[in-house]
Z-matrix of the N, CA and C atoms (Angstrom, degrees):
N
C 1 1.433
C 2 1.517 1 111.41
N 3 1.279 2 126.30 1 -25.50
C 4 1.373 3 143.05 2 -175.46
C 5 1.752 4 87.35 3 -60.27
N 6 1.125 5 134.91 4 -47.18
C 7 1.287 6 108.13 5 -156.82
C 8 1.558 7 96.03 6 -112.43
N 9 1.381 8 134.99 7 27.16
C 10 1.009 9 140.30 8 154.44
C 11 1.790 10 113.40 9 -79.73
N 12 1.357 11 107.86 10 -48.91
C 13 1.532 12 126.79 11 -158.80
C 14 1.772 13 82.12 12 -43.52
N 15 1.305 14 111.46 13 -88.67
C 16 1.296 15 114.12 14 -175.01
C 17 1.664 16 125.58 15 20.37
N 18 1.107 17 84.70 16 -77.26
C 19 1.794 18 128.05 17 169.55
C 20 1.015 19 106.98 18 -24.76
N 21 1.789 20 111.40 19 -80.70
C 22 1.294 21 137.32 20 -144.35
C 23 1.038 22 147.98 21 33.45
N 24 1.600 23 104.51 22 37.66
C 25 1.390 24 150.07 23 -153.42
C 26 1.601 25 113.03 24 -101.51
N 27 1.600 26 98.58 25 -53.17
C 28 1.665 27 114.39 26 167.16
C 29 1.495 28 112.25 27 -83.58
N 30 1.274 29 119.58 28 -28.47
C 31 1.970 30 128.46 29 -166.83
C 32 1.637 31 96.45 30 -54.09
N 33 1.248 32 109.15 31 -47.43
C 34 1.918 33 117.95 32 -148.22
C 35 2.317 34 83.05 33 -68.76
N 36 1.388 35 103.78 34 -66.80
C 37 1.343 36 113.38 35 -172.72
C 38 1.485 37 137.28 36 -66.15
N 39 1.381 38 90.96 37 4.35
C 40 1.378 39 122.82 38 166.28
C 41 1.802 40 115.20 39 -94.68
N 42 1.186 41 129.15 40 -52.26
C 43 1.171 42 126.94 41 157.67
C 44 1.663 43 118.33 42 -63.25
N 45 0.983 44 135.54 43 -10.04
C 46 1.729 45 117.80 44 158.47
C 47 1.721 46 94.92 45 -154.16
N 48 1.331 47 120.19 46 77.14
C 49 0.785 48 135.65 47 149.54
C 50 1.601 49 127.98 48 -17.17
N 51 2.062 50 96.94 49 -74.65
C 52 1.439 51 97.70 50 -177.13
C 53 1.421 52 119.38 51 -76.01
N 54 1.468 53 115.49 52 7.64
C 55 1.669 54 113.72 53 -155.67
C 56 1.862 55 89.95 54 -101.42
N 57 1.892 56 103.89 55 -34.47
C 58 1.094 57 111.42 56 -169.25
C 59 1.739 58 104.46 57 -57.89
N 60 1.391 59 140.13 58 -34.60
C 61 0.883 60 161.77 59 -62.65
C 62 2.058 61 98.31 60 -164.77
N 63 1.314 62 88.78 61 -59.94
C 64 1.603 63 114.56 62 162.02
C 65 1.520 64 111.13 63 -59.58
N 66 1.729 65 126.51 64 -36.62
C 67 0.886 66 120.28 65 -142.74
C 68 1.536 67 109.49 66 -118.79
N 69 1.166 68 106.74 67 -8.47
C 70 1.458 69 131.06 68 -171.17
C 71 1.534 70 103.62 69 -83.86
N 72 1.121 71 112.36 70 -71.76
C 73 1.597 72 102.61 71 170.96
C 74 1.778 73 138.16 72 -57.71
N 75 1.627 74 89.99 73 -1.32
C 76 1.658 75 97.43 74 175.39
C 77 1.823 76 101.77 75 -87.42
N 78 1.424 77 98.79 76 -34.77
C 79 1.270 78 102.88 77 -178.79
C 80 1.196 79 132.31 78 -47.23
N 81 1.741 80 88.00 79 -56.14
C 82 1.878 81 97.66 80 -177.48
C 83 1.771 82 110.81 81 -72.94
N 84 1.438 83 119.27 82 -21.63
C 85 1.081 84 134.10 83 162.68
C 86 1.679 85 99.45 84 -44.56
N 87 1.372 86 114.08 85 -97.15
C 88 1.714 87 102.10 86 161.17
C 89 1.488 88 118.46 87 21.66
N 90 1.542 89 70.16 88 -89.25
C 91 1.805 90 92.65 89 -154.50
C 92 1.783 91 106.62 90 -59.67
N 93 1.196 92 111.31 91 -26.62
C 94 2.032 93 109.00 92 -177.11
C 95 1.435 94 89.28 93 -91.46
N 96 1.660 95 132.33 94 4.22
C 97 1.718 96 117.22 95 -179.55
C 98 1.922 97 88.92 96 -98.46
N 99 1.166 98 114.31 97 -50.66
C 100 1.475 99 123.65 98 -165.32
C 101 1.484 100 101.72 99 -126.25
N 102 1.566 101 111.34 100 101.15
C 103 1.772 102 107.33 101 167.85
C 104 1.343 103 131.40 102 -72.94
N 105 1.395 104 110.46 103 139.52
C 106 1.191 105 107.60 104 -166.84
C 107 1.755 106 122.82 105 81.41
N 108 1.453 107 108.24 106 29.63
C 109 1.313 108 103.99 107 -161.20
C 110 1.617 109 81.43 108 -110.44
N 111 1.151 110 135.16 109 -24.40
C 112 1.434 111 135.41 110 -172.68
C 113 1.681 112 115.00 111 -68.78
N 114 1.419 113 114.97 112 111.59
C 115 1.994 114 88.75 113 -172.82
C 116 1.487 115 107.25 114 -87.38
N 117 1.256 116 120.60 115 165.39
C 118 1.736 117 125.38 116 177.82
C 119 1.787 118 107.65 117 -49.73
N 120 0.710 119 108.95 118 -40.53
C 121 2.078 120 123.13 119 179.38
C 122 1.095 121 82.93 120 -49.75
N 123 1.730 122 131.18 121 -81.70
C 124 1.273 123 123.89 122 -159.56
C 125 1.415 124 133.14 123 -73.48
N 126 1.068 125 122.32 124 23.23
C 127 1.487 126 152.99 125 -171.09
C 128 1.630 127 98.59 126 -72.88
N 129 1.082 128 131.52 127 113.88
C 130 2.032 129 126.16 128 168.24
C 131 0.916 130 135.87 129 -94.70
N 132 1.907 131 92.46 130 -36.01
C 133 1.921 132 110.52 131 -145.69
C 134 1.642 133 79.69 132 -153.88
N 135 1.450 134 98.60 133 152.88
C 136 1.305 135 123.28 134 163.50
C 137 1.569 136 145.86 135 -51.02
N 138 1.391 137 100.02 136 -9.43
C 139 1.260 138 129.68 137 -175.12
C 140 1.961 139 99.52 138 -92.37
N 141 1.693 140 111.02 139 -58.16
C 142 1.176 141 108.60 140 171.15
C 143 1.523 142 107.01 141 -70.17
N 144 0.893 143 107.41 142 -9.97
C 145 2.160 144 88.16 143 -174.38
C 146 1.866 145 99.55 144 -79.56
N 147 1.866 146 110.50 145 -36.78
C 148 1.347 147 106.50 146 -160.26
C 149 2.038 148 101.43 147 -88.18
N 150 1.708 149 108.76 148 -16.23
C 151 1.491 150 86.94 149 175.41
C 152 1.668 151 105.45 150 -95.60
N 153 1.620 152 136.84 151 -5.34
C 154 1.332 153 150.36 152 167.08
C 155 1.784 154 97.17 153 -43.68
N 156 1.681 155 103.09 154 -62.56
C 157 1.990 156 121.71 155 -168.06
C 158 2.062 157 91.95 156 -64.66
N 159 1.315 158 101.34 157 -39.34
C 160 1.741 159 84.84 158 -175.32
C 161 1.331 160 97.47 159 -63.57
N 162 1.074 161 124.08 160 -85.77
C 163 1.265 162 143.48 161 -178.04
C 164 1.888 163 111.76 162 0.90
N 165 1.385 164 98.49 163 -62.60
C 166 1.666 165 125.01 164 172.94
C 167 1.903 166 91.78 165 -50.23
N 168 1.414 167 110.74 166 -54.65
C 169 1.674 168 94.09 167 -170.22
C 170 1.075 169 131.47 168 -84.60
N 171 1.574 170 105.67 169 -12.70
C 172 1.285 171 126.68 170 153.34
C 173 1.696 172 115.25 171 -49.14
N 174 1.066 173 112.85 172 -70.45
C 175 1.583 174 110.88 173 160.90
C 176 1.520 175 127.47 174 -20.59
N 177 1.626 176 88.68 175 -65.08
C 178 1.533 177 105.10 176 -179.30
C 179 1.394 178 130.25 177 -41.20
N 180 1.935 179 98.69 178 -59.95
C 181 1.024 180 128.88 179 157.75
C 182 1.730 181 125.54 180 -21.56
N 183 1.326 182 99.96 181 -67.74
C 184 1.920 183 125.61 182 172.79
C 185 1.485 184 99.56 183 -59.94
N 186 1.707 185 125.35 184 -56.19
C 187 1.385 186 116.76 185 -173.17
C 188 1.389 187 118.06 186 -52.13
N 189 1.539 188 110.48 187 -43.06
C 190 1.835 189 116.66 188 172.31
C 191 0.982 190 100.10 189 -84.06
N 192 1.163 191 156.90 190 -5.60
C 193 1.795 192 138.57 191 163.06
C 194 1.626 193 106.27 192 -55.94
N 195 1.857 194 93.83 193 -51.99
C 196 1.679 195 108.90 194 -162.87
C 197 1.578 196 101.54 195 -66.14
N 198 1.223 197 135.32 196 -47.13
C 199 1.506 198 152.53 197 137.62
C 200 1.532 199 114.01 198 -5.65
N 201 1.153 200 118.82 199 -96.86
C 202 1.431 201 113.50 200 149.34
C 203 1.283 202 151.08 201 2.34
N 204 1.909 203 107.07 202 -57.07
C 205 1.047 204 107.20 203 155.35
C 206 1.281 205 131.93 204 -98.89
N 207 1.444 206 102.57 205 -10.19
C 208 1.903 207 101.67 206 162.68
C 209 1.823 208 106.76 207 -61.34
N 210 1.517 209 118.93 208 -48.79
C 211 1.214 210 108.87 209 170.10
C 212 1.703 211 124.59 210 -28.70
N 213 1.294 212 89.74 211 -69.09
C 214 1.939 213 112.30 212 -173.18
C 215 1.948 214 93.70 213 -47.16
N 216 1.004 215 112.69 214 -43.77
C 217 1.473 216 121.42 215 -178.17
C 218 1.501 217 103.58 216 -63.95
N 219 0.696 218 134.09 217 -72.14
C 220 1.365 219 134.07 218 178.36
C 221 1.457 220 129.46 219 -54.50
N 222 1.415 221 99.63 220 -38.70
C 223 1.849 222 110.47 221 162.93
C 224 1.499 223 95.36 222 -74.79
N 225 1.099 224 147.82 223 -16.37
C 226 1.843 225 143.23 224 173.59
C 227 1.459 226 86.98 225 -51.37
N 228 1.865 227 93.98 226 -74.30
C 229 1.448 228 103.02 227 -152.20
C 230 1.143 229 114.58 228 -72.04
N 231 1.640 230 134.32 229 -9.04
C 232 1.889 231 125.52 230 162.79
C 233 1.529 232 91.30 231 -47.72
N 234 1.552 233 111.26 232 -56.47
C 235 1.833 234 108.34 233 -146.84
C 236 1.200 235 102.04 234 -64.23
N 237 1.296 236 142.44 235 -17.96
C 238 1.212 237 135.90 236 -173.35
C 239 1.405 238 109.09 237 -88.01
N 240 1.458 239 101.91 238 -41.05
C 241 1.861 240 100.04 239 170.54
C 242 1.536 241 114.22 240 -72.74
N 243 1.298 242 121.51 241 -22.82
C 244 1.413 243 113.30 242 161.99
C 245 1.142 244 128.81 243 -72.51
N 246 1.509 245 138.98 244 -51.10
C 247 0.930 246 166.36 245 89.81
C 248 2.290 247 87.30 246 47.42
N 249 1.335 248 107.50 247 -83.02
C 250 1.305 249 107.09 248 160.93
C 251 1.120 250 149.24 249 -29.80
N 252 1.825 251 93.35 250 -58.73
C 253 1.193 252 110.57 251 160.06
C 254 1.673 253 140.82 252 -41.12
N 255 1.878 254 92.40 253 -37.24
C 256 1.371 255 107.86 254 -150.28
C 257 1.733 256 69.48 255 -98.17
N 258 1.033 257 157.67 256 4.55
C 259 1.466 258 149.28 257 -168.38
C 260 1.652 259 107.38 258 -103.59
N 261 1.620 260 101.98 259 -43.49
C 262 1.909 261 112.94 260 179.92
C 263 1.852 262 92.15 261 -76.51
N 264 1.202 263 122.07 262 -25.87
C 265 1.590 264 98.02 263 -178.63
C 266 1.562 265 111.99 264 -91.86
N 267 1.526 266 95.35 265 -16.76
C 268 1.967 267 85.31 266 171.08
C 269 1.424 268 123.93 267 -91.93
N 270 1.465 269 113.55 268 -4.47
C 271 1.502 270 128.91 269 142.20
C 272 1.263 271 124.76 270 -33.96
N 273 1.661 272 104.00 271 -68.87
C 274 1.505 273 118.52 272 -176.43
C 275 0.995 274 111.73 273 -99.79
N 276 1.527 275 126.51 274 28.46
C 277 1.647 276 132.21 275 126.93
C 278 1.320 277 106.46 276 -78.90
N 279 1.344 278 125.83 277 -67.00
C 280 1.459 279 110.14 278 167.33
C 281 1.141 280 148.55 279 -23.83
N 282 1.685 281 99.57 280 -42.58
C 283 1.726 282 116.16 281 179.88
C 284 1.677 283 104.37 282 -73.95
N 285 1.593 284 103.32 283 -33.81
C 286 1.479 285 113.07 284 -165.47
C 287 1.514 286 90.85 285 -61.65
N 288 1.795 287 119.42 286 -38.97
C 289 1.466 288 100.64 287 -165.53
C 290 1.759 289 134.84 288 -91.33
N 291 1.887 290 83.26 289 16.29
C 292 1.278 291 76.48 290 163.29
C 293 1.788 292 98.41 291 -130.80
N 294 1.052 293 117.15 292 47.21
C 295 1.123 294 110.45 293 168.12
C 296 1.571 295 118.49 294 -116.22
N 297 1.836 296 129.75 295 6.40
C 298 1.646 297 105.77 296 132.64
C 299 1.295 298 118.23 297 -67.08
N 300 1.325 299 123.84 298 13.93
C 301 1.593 300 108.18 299 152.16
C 302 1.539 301 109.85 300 -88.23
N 303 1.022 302 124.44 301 -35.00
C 304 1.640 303 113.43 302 -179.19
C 305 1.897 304 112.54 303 -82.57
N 306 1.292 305 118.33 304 -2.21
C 307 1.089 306 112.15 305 148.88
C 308 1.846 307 128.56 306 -53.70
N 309 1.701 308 99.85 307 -22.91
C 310 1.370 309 98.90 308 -165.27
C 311 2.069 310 84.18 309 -86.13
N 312 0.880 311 122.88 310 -61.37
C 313 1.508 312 112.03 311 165.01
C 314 1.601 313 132.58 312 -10.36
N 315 1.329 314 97.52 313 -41.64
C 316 1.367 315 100.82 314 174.84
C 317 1.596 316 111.91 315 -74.23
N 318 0.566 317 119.56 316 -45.00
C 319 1.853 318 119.14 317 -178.75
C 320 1.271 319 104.28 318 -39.58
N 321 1.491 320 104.42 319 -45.30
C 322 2.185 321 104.52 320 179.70
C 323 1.533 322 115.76 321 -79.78
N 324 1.307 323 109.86 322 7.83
C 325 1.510 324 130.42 323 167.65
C 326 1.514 325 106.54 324 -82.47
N 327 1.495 326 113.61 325 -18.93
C 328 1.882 327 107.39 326 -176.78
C 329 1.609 328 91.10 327 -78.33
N 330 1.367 329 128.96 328 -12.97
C 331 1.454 330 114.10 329 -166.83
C 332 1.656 331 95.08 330 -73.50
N 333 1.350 332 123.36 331 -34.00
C 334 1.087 333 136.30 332 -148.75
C 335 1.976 334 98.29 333 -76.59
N 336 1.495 335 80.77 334 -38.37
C 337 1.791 336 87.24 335 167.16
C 338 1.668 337 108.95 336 -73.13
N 339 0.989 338 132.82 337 -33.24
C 340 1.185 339 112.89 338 165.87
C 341 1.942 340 117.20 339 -64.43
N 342 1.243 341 104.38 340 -42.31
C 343 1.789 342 99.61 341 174.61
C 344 1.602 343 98.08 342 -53.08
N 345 1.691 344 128.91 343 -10.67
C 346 1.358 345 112.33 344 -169.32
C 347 1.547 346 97.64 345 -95.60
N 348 1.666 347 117.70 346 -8.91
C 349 1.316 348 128.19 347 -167.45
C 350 1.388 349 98.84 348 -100.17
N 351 1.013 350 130.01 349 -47.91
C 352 1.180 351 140.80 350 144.36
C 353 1.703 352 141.90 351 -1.70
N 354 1.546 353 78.16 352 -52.97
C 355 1.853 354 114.66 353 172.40
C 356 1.168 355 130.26 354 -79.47
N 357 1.792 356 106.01 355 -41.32
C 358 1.257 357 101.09 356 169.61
C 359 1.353 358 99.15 357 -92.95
N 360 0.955 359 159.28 358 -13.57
C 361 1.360 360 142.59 359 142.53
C 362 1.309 361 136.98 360 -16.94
């Protein structure tokens, strides 16, 4: 028992044995009705410690699934806003390339400065 105490793993299930015994299978019952309903404190036996660790990766598991696909969702929707992006700037390369022709337009815009000379006149 000396190298049990340590532990104190065997001490607790050694003093009520048969009650422990009664109580163990309601537990894990519990815990496969509602996961995660078991807390680490109440942990006894080896059986609750190894379906407690599934349980935990089970979680885990679902949290990076849900993770994952919010990622994939969100890298969708960059590419589509890039994807856009890269469409409004090859536009206004386009527009840009025909606009030393609307530079020549502007010159008949100084008349327009005269309607502004014009005005205050």
């Amino acid at each position: 028992m000396s190298t049990a105490l340590p532990l104190k793993v065997p001490a607790t299930p050694s003093r009520s044995s048969e009650s422990d015994k009664d109580k163990t299978p309601v537990a894990s019952a519990k815990q496969s009705e509602s996961k995660g309903a078991i807390a680490p404190k109440d942990i006894s036996s080896p059986h609750e410690l190894t379906a407690f660790v599934e349980n935990l990766l089970e979680q885990l598991d679902a949290k990076f699934d849900d993770m994952s696909s919010q990622i994939l969702e969100r890298m969708t929707q960059m590419s589509t806003r890039v994807d856009a992006l890269e469409s409004s700037i090859q536009d206004i390369i386009n527009g840009d390339a025909s606009t030393p022709q609307s530079p020549s337009p502007l010159p008949p815009s100084t008349p327009g400065a005269r309607r502004g000379d014009s005005g205050f006149h």
